[in-house]
N, C-alpha and C positions, 0 to 999 in steps of 0.2 A: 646181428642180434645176439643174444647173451647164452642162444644154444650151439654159436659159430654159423650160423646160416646166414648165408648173403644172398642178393640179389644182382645177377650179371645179366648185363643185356646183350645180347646176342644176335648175327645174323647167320640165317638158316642155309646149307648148303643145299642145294638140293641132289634129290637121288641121281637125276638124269644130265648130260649137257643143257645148255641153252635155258636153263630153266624148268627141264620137262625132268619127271619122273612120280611126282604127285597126281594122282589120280583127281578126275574132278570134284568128286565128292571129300577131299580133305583140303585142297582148295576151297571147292565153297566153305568146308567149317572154320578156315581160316579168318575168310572174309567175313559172315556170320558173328566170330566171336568177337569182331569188332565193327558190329551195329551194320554192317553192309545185307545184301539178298543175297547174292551170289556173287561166285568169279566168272571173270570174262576170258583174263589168258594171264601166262605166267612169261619168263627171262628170267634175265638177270641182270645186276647195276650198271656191267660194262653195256650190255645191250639196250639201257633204258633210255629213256628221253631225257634230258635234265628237267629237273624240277617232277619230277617222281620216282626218286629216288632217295636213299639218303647220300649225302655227298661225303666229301673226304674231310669239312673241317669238324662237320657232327660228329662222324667217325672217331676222329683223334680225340674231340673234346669230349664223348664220352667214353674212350677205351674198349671200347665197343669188340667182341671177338668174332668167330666163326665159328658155328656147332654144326658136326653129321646129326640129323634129326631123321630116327626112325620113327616113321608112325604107324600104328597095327589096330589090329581089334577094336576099331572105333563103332560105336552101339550105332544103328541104321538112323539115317537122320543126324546125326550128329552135327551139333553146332555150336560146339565147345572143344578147347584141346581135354577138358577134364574128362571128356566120354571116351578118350581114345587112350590107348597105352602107348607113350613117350620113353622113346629110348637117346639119349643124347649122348654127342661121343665127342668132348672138347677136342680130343689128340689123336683123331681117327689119322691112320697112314696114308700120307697125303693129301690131308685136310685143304682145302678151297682158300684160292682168297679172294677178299673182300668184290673182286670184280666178277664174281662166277657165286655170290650169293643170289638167292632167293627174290622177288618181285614180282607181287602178285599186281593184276589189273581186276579193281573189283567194282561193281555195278549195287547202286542205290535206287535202282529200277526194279519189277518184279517182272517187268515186259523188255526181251532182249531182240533185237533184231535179229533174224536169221538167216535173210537176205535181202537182197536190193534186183531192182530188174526198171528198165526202161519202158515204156507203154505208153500206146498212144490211142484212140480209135478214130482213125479220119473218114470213117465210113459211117460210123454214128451209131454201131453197134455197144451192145452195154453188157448183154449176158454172157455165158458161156465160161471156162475157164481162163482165170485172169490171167495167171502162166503162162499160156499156151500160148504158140506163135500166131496167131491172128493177132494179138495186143503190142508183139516182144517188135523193135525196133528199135535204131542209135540214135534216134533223134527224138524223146517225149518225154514223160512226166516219171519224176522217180518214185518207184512205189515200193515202198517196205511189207516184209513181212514180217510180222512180231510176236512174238513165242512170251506166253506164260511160265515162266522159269516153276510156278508152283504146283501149275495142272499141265503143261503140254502143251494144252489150247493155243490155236494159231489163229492172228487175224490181220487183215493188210493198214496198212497205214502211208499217209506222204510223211515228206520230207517238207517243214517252214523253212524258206530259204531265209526271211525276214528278219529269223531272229539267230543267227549266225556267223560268223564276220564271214568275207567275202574270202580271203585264205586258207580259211577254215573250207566252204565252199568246193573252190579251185581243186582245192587236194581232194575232198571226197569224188570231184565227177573225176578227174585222172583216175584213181584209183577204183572206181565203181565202172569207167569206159574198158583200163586192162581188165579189167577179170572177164569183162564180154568179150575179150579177143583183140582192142581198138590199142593204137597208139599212145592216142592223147584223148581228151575229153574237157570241154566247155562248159560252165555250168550259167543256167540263165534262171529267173522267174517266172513261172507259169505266165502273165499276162505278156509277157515278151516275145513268148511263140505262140507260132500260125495255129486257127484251130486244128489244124489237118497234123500238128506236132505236139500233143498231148492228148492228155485226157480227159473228157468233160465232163461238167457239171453232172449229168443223168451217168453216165458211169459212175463216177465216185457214189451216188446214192443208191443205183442199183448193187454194187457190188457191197456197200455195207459198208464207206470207207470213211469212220468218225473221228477216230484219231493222226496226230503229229507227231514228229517227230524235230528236236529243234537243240539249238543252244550244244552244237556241235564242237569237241572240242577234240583235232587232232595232233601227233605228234609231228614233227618237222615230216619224216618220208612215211607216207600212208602207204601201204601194200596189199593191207585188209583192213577198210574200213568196221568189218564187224568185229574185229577183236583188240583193235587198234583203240578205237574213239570210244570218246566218252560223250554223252546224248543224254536229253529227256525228253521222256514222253508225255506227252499233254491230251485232253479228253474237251478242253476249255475250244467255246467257237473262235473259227478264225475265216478268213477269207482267202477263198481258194484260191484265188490267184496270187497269192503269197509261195504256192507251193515253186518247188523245187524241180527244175528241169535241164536236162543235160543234152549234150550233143555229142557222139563222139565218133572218131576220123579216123581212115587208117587202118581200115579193116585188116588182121591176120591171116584170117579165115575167110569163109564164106559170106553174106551179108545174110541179117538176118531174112527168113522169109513168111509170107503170110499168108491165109488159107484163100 
């Protein structure tokens, strides 16, 4: 411009390894000040997926650099970088490169997943706590819990197996069987298992269970489904036996047990 100010585009180092040393909260105002709800999780380019990232010809072909980005005093709520005071340091000692910058994972949902749990009731029970081991088992219906990123509010949801590709699938029941303790994990459709390996009908209505979850998209090695994938959530009717159910083998531990 004709007062010598430019515009350089820049990738952010961040504070911490691996992507980590931003607090959630400038995170989310990250994601916020570009039309998103909130963040899900950060890295960085070496550690990304391809194809969410920017790659190395963008890079070159914009001259693109590396800035240390302090950021402080951001007003509460903030969801703009204008409310926060930016300190940037082109030539900081030992400035990062390109493979150890910044990548956020951000969500266009105001409903985030917060966990996943298997459940079945082959006894024909409906009340009680859904959690609880009377429900919890490796072999039934996947049932989310999903968090109001704006109030807290927590409410449960499935998983549409229907509207997902089948890989996309695969990798989530692996990845949702390890974190219960299992080797490996199967994923099936609700009408495919035994009543006595899911959830029925009068469950899902007693516990209040209206919404889906669907249009799953993960990165080649899932480890955590909830901070990994990207998901919508939908409110619209569908047919329960669309939902999403898992099997999985190999126990670590103990098997689960029921009251």
């Amino acid at each position: 411009s004709e007062d010598g100010s430019y515009t350089q585009l820049a990738l952010i180092c961040p504070p911490g390894p691996r992507g980590t040393g931003y607090s959630k909260e400038i995170l989310d105002m990250m994601c916020q000040q570009n039309g998103f709800v909130a963040s899900r999780s950060s890295t960085t380019h070496r550690l990304s997926e391809e194809g969410r990232r920017a790659n190395c010809f963008w890079a070159e072909q914009t001259n693109v650099v590396t800035v240390t980005l302090e950021i402080t005093e951001c007003e509460e709520g903030a969801t703009s970088s204008d409310q926060c005071q930016l300190t940037p340091n082109y030539n900081a000692l030992g400035g990062c490169n390109i493979d150890d910058t910044l990548v956020i994972h951000c969500t266009a949902n105001n409903m985030e997943i917060s966990s996943l749990q298997v459940l079945a009731n082959p006894d024909g029970s409906r009340g009680g706590m859904i959690s609880g081991p009377k429900y919890r088992t490796n072999h039934g219906t996947v049932v989310a819990t999903l968090t109001n990123l704006e109030t807290g509010d927590s409410h449960y949801s499935l998983v549409r197996a229907s509207e997902s590709e089948d890989s996309q699938l695969q990798k989530i029941a692996a990845a949702i069987c390890a974190d219960l303790g299992y080797r490996s994990g199967t994923y099936f459709a609700q009408k495919e298992m035994s009543p006595t390996a899911r959830v029925s009908c009068g469950f899902v209505k007693e516990q209040g269970i209206e919404t889906y979850v669907s249009e799953f998209s993960c990165p080649a090695k899932v480890s955590d489904v909830i901070k990994s994938c990207a998901y919508m959530v939908s409110e619209e009717p569908w047919d329960l036996e669309e939902a999403m159910a898992v099997k999985c083998a190999g126990k670590r531990g103990p098997q689960p047990s029921r009251d």
